[in-house]
C-alpha positions as CSV (number, residue, x, y, z in Angstrom):
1,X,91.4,94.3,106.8
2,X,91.8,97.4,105.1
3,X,95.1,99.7,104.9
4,X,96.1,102.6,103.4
5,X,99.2,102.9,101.1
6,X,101.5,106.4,100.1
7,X,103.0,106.0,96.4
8,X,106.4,108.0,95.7
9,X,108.7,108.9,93.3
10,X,112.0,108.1,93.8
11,X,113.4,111.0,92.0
12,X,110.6,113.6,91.9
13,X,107.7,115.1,94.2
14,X,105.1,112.5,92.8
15,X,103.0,110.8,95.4
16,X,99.7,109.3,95.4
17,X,97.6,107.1,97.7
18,X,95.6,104.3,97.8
19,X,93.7,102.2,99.8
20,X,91.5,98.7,100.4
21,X,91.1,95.9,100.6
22,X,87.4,96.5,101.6
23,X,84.3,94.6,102.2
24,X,81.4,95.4,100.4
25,X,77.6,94.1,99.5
26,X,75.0,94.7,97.0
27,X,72.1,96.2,98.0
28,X,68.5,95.0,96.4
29,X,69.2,97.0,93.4
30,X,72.4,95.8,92.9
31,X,74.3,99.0,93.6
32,X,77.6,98.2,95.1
33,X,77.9,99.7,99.1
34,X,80.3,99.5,101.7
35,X,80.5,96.5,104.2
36,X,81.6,98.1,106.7
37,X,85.3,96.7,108.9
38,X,85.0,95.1,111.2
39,X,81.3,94.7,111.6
40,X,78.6,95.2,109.3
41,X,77.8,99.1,109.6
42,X,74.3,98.7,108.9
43,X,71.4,96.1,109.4
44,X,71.3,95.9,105.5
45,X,75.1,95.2,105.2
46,X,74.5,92.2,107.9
47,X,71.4,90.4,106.1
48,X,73.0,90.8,102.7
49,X,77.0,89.5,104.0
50,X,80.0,90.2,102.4
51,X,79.9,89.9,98.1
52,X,83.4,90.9,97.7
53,X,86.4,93.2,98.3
54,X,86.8,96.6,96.7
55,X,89.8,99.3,96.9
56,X,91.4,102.7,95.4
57,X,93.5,101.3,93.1
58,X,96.7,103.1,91.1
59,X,97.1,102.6,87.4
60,X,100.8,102.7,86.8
61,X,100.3,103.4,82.7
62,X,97.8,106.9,83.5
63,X,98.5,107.5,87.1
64,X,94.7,107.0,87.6
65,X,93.2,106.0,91.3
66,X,90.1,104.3,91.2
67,X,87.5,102.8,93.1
68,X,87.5,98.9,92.1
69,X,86.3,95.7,92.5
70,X,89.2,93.7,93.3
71,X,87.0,90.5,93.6
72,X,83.4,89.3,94.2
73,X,81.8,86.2,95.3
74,X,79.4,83.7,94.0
75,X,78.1,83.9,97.2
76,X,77.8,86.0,100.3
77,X,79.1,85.7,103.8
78,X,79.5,86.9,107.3
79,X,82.2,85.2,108.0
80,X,84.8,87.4,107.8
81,X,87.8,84.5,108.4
82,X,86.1,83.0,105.5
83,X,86.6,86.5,103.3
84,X,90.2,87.0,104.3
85,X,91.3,83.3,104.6
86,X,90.6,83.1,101.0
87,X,87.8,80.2,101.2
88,X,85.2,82.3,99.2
89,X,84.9,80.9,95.6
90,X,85.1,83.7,93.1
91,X,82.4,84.8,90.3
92,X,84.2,83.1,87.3
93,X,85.0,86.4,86.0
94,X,87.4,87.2,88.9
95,X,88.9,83.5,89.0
96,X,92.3,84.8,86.6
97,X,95.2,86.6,88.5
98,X,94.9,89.4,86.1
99,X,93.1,91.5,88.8
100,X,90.4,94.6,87.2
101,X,91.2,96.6,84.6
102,X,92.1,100.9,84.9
103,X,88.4,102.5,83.8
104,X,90.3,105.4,82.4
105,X,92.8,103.5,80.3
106,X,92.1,99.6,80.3
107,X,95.6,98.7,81.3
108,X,95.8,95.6,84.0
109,X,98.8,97.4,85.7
110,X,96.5,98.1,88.7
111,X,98.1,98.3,92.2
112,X,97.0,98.7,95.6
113,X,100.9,98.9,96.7
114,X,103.4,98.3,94.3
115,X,105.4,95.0,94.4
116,X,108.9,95.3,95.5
117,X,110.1,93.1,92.3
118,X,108.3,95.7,90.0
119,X,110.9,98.6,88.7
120,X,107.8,101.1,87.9
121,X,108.9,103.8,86.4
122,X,107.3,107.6,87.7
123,X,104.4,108.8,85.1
124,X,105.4,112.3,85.8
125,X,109.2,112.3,85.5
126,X,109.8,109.2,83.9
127,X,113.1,108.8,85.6
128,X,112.5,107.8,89.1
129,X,110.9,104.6,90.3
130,X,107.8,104.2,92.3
131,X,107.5,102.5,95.6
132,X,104.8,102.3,98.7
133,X,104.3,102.5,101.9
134,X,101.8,101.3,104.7
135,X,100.2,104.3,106.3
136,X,97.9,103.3,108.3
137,X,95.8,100.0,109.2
138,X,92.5,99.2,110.0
């Protein structure tokens, strides 16, 4: 179940936004494409199932947003319940907590929303704090 997520500044007029989790496949060349929520959006997306979960992710050292993989699958699925009830077993390479790294900068300080037990400090002013909000749902 996606969601999309507004990043502020405390202190300044910084704000960014993010958003994800998303389902996605790989089609036959391996190229990464969208899932589609909450039904396969094509007949491709259905006989391929679900790989893994990608989002727009904010980089808290370079104030990058990027389109990630968050996770992928040894194995595909169209059992949604099965995606978001965390019974998928990860490719090994996305079995550590460290989540992806920031393409731009390779820092692992990657956030879809940021944790309220992180103090983040602003990459524009430096001074304020950054926090998040749900905007939407899907």
């Amino acid at each position: 179940m996606g969601a999309g997520y507004s990043i502020k500044c405390d202190k300044c007029d910084f704000v960014t936004f993010t958003n994800g989790s998303w389902e996605f496949y790989r089609d036959e060349n391996g190229k990464r494409k969208p899932y589609g929520h909450p039904c396969p959006a094509s007949k491709e997306a259905e006989e391929a199932g679900i790989q893994g979960l990608s989002g727009e992710l904010y980089c808290s050292d370079c104030g990058e947003v990027s389109d990630l993989i968050i996770v992928e699958f040894k194995k595909s699925t169209n059992e949604t319940l099965y995606v978001w009830g965390g019974m998928m077993e990860p490719k090994e390479e996305y079995k550590t907590n460290e989540g992806p790294n920031c393409p731009k900068c390779g820092s692992l300080n990657i956030f879809l929303e940021i944790p309220e037990d992180k103090n983040i400090k602003c990459i524009k002013c430096d001074n304020g704090n950054l926090s998040s909000e749900m905007e939407w749902i899907s």
